[in-house]
C-alpha positions in Angstrom: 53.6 54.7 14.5 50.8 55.7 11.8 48.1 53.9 11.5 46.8 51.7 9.0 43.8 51.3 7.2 42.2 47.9 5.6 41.2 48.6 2.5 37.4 48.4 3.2 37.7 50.5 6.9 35.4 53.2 5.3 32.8 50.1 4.4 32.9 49.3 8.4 32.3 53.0 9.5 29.2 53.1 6.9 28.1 49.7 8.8 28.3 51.2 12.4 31.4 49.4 13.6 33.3 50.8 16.5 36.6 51.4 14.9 39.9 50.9 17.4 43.4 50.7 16.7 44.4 47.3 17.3 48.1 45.7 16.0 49.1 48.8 14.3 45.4 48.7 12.0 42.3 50.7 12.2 39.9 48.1 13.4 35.9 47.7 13.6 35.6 46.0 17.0 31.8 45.6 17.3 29.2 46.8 14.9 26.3 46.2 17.9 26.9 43.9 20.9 30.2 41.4 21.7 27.5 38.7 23.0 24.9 39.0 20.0 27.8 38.8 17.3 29.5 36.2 19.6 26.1 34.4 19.5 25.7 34.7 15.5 28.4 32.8 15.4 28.2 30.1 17.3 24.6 29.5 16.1 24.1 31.6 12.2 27.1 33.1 10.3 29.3 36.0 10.6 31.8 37.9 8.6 35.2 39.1 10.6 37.7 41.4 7.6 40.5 39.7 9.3 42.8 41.5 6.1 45.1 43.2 8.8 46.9 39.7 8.9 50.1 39.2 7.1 50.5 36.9 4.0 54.2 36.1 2.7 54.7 33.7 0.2 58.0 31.6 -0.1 59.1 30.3 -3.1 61.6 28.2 -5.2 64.0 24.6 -4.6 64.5 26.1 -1.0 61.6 27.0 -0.1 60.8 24.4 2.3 64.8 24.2 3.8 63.6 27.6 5.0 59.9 27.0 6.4 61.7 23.9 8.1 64.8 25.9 9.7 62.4 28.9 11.4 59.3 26.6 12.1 58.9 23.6 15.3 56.5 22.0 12.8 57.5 19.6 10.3 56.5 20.8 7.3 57.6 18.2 4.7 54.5 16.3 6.0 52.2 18.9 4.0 50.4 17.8 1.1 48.9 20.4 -1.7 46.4 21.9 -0.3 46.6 21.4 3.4 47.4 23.7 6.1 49.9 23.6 9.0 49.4 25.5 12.2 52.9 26.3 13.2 55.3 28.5 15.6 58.4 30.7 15.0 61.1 29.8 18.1 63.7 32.8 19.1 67.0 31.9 20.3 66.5 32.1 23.9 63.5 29.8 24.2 60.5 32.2 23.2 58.1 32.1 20.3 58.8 35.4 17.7 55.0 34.6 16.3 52.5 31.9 15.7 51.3 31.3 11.7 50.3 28.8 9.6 51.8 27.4 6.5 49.8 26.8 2.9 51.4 24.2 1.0 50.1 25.4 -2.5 52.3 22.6 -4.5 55.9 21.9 -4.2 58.2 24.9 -3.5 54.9 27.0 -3.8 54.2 28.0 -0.2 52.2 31.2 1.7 52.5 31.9 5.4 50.3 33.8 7.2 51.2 35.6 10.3 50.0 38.2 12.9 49.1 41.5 12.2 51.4 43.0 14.7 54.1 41.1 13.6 54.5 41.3 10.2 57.4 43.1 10.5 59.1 41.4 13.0 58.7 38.2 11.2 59.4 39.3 8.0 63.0 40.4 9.8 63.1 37.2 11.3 62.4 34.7 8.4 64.9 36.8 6.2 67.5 36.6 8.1 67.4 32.6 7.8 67.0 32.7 3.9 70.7 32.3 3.5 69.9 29.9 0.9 68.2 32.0 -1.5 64.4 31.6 -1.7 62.0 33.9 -3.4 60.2 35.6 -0.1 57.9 38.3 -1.0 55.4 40.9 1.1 51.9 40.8 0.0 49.7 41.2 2.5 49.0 45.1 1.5 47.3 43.4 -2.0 45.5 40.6 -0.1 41.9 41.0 2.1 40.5 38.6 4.5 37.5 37.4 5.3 36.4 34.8 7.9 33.0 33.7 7.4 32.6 31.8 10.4 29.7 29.5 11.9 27.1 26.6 11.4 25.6 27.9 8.5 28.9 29.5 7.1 29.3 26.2 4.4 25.8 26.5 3.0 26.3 30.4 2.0 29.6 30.1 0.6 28.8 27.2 -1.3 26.1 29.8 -3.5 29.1 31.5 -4.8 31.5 28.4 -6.1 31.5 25.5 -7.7 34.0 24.2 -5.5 32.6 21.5 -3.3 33.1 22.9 0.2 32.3 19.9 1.9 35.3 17.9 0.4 37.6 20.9 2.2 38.9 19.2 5.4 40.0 21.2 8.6 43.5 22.7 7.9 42.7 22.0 4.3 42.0 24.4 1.2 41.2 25.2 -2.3 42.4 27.6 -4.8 39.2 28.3 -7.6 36.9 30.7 -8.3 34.5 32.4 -5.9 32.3 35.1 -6.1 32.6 35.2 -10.1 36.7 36.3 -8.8 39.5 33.5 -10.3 42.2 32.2 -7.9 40.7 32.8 -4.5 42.0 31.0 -1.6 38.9 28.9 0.6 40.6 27.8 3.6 39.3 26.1 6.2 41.2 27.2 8.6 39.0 29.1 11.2 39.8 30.3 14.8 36.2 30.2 16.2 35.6 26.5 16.6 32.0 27.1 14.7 32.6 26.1 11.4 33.6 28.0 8.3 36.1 29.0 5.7 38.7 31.9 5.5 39.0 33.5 2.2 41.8 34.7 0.5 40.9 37.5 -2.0 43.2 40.0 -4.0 41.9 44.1 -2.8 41.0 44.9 -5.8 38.1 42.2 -5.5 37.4 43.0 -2.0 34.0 44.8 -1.9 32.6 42.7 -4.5 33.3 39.3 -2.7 32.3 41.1 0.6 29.1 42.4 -0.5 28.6 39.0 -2.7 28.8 36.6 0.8 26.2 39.2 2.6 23.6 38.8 -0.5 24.0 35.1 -0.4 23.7 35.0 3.7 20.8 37.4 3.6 17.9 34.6 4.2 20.3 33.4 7.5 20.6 36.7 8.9 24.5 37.0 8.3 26.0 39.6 10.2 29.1 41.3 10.2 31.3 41.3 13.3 34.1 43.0 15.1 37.2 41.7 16.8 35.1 41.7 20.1 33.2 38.9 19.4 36.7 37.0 17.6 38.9 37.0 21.3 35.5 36.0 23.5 34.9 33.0 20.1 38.7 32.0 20.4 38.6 32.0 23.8 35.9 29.2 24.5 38.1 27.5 22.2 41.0 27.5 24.2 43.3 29.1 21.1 46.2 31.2 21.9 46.6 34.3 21.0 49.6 35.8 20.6 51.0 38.3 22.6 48.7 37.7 25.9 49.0 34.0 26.0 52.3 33.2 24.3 55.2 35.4 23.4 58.9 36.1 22.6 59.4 34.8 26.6 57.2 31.9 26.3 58.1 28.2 24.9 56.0 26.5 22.7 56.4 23.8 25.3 55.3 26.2 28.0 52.1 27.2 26.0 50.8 23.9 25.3 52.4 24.0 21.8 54.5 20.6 22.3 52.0 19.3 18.8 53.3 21.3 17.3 56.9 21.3 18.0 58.7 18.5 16.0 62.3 17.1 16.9 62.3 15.3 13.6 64.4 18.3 12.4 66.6 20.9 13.8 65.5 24.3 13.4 66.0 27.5 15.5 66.7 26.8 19.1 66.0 23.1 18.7 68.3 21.7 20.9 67.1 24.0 23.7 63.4 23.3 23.7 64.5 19.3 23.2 66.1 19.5 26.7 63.0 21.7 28.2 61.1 18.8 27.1 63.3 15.9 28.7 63.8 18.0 31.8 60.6 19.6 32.2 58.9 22.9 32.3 58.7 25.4 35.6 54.8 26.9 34.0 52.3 25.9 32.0 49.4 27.4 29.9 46.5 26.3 31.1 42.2 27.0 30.5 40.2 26.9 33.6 36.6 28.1 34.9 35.5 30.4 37.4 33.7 28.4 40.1 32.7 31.4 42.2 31.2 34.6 40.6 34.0 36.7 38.6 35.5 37.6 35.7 39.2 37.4 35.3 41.5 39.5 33.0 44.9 39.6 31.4 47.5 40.0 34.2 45.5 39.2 37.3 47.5 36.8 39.6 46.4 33.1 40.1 47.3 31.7 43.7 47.1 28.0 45.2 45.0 27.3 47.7 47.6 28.3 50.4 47.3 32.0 49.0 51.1 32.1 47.2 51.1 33.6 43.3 51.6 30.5 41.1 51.0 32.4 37.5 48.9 35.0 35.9 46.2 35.5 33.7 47.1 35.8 30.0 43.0 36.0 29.0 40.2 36.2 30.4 36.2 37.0 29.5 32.8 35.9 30.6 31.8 33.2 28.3 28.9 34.2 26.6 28.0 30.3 25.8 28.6 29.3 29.3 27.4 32.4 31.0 30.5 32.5 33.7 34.3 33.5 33.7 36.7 31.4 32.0 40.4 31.9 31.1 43.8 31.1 30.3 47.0 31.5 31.9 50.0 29.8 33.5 50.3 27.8 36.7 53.1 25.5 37.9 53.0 22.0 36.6 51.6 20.6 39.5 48.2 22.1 39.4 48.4 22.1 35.8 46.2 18.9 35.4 41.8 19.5 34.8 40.3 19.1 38.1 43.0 21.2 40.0 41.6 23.9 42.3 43.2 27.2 41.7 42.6 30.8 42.8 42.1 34.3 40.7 42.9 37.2 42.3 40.0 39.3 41.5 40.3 43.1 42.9 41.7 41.7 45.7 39.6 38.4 46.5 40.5 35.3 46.1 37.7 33.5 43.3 37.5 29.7 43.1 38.6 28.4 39.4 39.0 24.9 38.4 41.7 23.5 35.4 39.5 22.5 32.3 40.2 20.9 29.6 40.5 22.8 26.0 37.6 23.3 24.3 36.3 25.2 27.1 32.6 25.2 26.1 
C-alpha cells in the first residue's frame, strides 16, 4: 500500500520530527524526546497534526436512522454541539472501529474515525445506508490539530472570540479561529490534560498551525509526535484501537458497556445483550507494575499459580508515574482493582496490581 502524506508532512521534516509510517500515513513520531513532549503536555501545551484521522459527514431525514443502526451509542441523546464517543459492532461480536459522532444540528452530523480504518468503515457504514443518506469522504480536505494541555485554553483563546471556557467536555463550536470562518473547536481530547481539537479545512492548515505556535510562544508550546500521544492516552486508560480492542473484541469485553446502549437495536444487538446477561470470559483491564518492568503489547499475563489468564494489549513506562503500567485482558475474576496479577516479562514473572482508570 502507498503511503500517505498529511498535507503539512514537509512542515514536520523542517521541524526535526522523526517521520514513521503509522496507519497507512507518513507520520512525525517525536520531534526530540517521548518523555519531554509527554511532559509538555501534562504540564504546558503541545500540538499533535492528528489530520491522518478520518472525517465523514452524514446527512439528510435519515441521517440519524443510520448513526443509530451501526453505533452501540444512542445517539438521539445528542444535542447541537455535543459530542458522542461511540463504537462500530461487527456481526460476530467484535468492534469494526471506535469514533465519535458531532451532532452539528438536526440531520447535520460528522463522524470521525481511525486513520487505519477509514476505509474499512467507510465500507462498513455504506453498506447500512439502505435508506438513503447523504454520506460523503472528506477527510483528504480536512487537517487536525490537537492542542493539548493545562495551558492549551489560554492560547487558543488569543485567536477567537469564541468563549472557550463555555465549551464543555465532548462539547464543541463551529466559528472563526485564526482569522479562518467555520472551524470546528472541539473539546474532545485523548490526553486527559486539557485542550481542544480543531477542525480546519487544508487549505487553511499552515496558517492556523503557525498562528497557535505564535500565540503559545510565551508558554513554550511545542510540537509533538505520536510518541508522546500512546504514553499520554495510556495514563488515561483510553483504548486504542487495534492493540486494545478490535474486530474480535466486544465492547463489553473492553470496558465499553457506557457506551453500548440497548435502548435501540443496531448491529449485533441482540448478541452483545445476551453477553451482558450471561457474562463475559475476559476483560480489559489497567494495572501497575509492582516489581521493576516494563510490559508490552502481547506479553502474557499469569495468576499467581503461573497459568496465562490474558495478554498485554499496551504497555509503557509511565513517564508521570515513573514505573510500568498497562492494559490488557484477564478473566473476570481478577478483573477487580486490588487483584494481584503476573506479566511475563522475558521470561520472569513481574508483580502487577489491577488499577483503576485514570491510571496516574
Amino acid at each position: 500500500m502507498d503511503l500517505k502524506y498529511i498535507p503539512l508532512n514537509d512542515l514536520h521534516a523542517k521541524l526535526g520530527g522523526k517521520m514513521v509510517p503509522f496507519a497507512g500515513y507518513n507520520m512525525p513520531v517525536r520531534y526530540s524526546s517521548d518523555i519531554e513532549e509527554h511532559m509538555t503536555v501534562r504540564k504546558g501545551v503541545g500540538v499533535f497534526d492528528v489530520s491522518h484521522m478520518g472525517e465523514f459527514t452524514v446527512k439528510g431525514p435519515q441521517a440519524l436512522d443510520l448513526i443509530q443502526r451501526v453505533t452501540t451509542n444512542d445517539a438521539s441523546k445528542l444535542t447541537d454541539g455535543q459530542a458522542q464517543y461511540s463504537c462500530l459492532p461487527n456481526e460476530t461480536g467484535g468492534i469494526v472501529d471506535d469514533l465519535i459522532v458531532y451532532k452539528i444540528k438536526d440531520n447535520d452530523y460528522l463522524i470521525v474515525v481511525n486513520a487505519s480504518n477509514i476505509e474499512k468503515d467507510w465500507n462498513w457504514i455504506s453498506k447500512f445506508n439502505t435508506k438513503g443518506a447523504e454520506m460523503k469522504n472528506i477527510s483528504d480536505d480536512i487537517c487536525l490539530f490537537a492542542v493539548q494541555g493545562p495551558k492549551a485554553a489560554g492560547v487558543l483563546q488569543k485567536l477567537t472570540a469564541v468563549d472557550l471556557s463555555t465549551i464543555k467536555y465532548y462539547h464543541f463550536a463551529i466559528g472563526e479561529f485564526a482569522g479562518v470562518k467555520d472551524v470546528v473547536i472541539s473539546n474532545t481530547g485523548y490526553t486527559g490534560a486539557g485542550g481542544f481539537e480543531i477542525y480546519v479545512n487544508k487549505q487553511h492548515a499552515e496558517k492556523v498551525w503557525n498562528d497557535i505556535f505564535e500565540a503559545g510562544k510565551e508558554e513554550g508550546i511545542k510540537p509533538i509526535g505520536l510518541g508522546a500521544r500512546d504514553t499520554l492516552r495510556l495514563e488515561m486508560g483510553f483504548c486504542l484501537y487495534g492493540n486494545d480492542i478490535d474486530d474480535t473484541t466486544s465492547p463489553l469485553e473492553g470496558g465499553l458497556g457506557w457506551i453500548t446502549k440497548f435502548t435501540k437495536e443496531f448491529t449485533n444487538s441482540a448478541a452483545i445483550k445476551k453477553q451482558k446477561e450471561e457474562g463475559v470470559s475476559k476483560k480489559l483491564v489497567g494495572f501497575k507494575m509492582i516489581d521493576k518492568g516494563i510490559p508490552r503489547h502481547d506479553y502474557s499475563i499469569k495468576d499467581a499459580a503461573g497459568n496465562v489468564i490474558g495478554k498485554v494489549t499496551s504497555g509503557t513506562m509511565s513517564p508521570v508515574l515513573g514505573i510500568g503500567i498497562g492494559l490488557g485482558y484477564v478473566t473476570p475474576s481478577l478483573a477487580t482493582p486490588g487483584s494481584e496479577i503476573f506479566i511475563d516479562i522475558r521470561g520472569r514473572a513481574l508483580k502487577a496490581e489491577v488499577s483503576k482508570m485514570p491510571l496516574i
